[in-house]
N, C-alpha and C positions, 0 to 999 in steps of 0.2 A: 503494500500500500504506500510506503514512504515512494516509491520511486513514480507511482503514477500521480501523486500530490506534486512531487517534484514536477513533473510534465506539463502537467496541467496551469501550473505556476508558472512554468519557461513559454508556455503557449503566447505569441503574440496578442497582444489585446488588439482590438480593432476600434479603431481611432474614430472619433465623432465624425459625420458629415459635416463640411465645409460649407458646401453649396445646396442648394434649395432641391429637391428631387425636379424634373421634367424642365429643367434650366436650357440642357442642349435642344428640347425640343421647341420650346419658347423660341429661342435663336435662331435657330432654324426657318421656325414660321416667318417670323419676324423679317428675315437675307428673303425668301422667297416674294413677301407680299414686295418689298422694298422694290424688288427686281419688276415685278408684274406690273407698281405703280410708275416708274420708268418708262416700262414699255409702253405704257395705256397714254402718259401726258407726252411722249415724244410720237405720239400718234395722232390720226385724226381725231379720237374720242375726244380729248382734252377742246375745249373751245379759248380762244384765244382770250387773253383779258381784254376789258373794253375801258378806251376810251371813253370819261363821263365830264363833260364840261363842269368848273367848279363852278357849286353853287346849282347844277343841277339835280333831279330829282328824278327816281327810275317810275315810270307807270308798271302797271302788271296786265297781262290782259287777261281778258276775258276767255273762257274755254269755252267750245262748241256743247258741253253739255249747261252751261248757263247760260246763253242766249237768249231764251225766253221771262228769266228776269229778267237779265239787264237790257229788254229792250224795254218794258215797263218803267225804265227810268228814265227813257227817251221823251224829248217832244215828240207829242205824237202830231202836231200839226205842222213837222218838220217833213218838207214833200222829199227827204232823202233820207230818210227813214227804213223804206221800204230797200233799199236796197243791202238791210245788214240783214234782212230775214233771209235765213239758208234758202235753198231751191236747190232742187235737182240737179239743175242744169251747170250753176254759175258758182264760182267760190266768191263767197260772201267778206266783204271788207271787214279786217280785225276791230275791237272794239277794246277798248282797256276800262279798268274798274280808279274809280277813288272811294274813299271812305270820307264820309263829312261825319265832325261831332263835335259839340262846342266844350269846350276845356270847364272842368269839375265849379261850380257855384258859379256859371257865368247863365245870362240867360237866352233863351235861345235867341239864334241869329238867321239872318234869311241871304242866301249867296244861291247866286248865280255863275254858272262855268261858261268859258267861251273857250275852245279846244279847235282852232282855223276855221272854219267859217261856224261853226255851228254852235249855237249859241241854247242853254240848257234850257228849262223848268226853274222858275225859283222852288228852291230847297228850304224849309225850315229845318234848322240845324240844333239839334237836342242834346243831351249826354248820352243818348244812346245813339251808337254809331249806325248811320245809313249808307249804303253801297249805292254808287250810280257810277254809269255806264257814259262811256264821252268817245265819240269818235278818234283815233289819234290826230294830231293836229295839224302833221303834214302826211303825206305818202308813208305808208307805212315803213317801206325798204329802207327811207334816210334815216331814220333809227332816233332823231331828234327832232325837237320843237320846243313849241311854247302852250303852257296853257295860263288861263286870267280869270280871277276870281271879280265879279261886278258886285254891286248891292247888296253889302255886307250890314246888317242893323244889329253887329255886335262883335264877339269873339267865335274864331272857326278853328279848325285844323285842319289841313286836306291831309289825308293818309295818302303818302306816297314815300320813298323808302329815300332818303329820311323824309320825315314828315314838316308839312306846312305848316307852320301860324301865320295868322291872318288877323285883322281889328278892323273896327268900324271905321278906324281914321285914316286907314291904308286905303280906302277909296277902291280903284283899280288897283289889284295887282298882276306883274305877271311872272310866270314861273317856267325856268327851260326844264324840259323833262327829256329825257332816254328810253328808250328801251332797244331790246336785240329783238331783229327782225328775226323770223324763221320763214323756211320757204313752207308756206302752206297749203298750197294744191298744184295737185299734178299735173301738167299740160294737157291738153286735150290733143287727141288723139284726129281733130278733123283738119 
C-alpha cells in the first residue's frame, strides 16, 4: 500500500483551466462572419453611403401595402391625385409619409404642407401623432428637394429623420429633404 500512496502522490495534478471552455470556437465564428462581412460590403449588396445636404432631412416612403391610407391624407380635390392610385397597367408615383404632433403642453396647431407643387389639407396638429402622405417634391430619381410648412397657429414637429420644429412665428418654413431613390417597376415589355 505505501508504494501505491506513493504513486498516487507523484501523479501529476492537472492544472486549472486558463481559458473559458468553446473560446476557439467563438474565434472561429467570429475570422469567418468577419470574412463573409468583407465579402458582402466589397460587393454589390452593400449600398453606397449617401450624400445628405446639411441641415437636411431624410423622408420615408410610403409602401404599396399602405396606399390606401395614405391616400386619405390627400386633397382629394387635388385633380392629380388620381394618378398615385395603383392600376394595373401603370406604376404609380412614390409617395412619402411625415408625422405631425404638437410638442407635450402646447396646444394644438393647424399646418399646412406644400411638397413642389402640391399643396396639403390643413392639419390640426394634437399630441397624438398623425401620419400624412405628400407627394415627393421633385422627381422622384433626384433623390432631393424641399418641403414648407404654411399656416402654423402654434407649435409643430414634422417627423422626419431628424425631426422638425416649427412655431407660429416661423410663418413659412422650408425644409430640404433626401431620400434614396429605388428602381421601382419593371419596364414594360411593349
Amino acid at each position: 500500500m505505501p508504494q501505491y500512496q506513493s504513486a498516487q502522490q507523484a501523479a501529476p495534478r492537472s492544472r486549472p483551466q486558463t481559458r473559458p471552455p468553446g473560446l476557439g470556437l467563438a474565434a472561429a465564428i467570429a475570422a469567418i462572419s468577419a470574412a463573409l462581412s468583407g465579402f458582402w460590403l466589397m460587393s454589390a449588396g452593400a449600398a453606397p453611403p449617401r450624400a445628405t445636404a446639411p441641415g437636411a432631412s431624410e423622408l420615408a416612403e410610403v409602401k404599396d401595402a399602405e396606399i390606401g391610407a395614405a391616400l386619405t391624407t390627400l386633397d382629394p380635390s387635388n385633380a392629380a391625385l388620381a394618378k398615385f392610385q395603383t392600376t394595373k397597367d401603370s406604376c404609380r408615383p412614390p409617395l412619402a409619409w411625415v408625422s405631425l404632433v404638437s410638442p407635450p403642453g402646447q396646444p394644438p396647431a393647424t399646418v399646412r404642407l406644400i411638397s413642389g407643387e402640391y399643396v396639403s389639407p390643413a392639419f390640426e396638429v394634437t399630441p397624438v401623432p398623425v401620419r400624412v402622405a405628400i407627394p415627393y417634391p421633385r422627381p422622384y430619381e433626384t433623390g432631393h428637394g424641399a418641403i414648407s410648412v404654411v399656416d402654423i397657429g402654434g407649435s409643430a414637429t414634422i417627423s422626419l429623420l431628424p425631426a422638425w420644429q416649427v412655431t407660429a412665428k416661423d410663418g413659412r418654413v422650408t425644409r430640404q429633404v433626401t431620400w434614396l431613390p429605388v428602381k421601382r417597376c419593371a419596364p414594360s415589355n411593349g
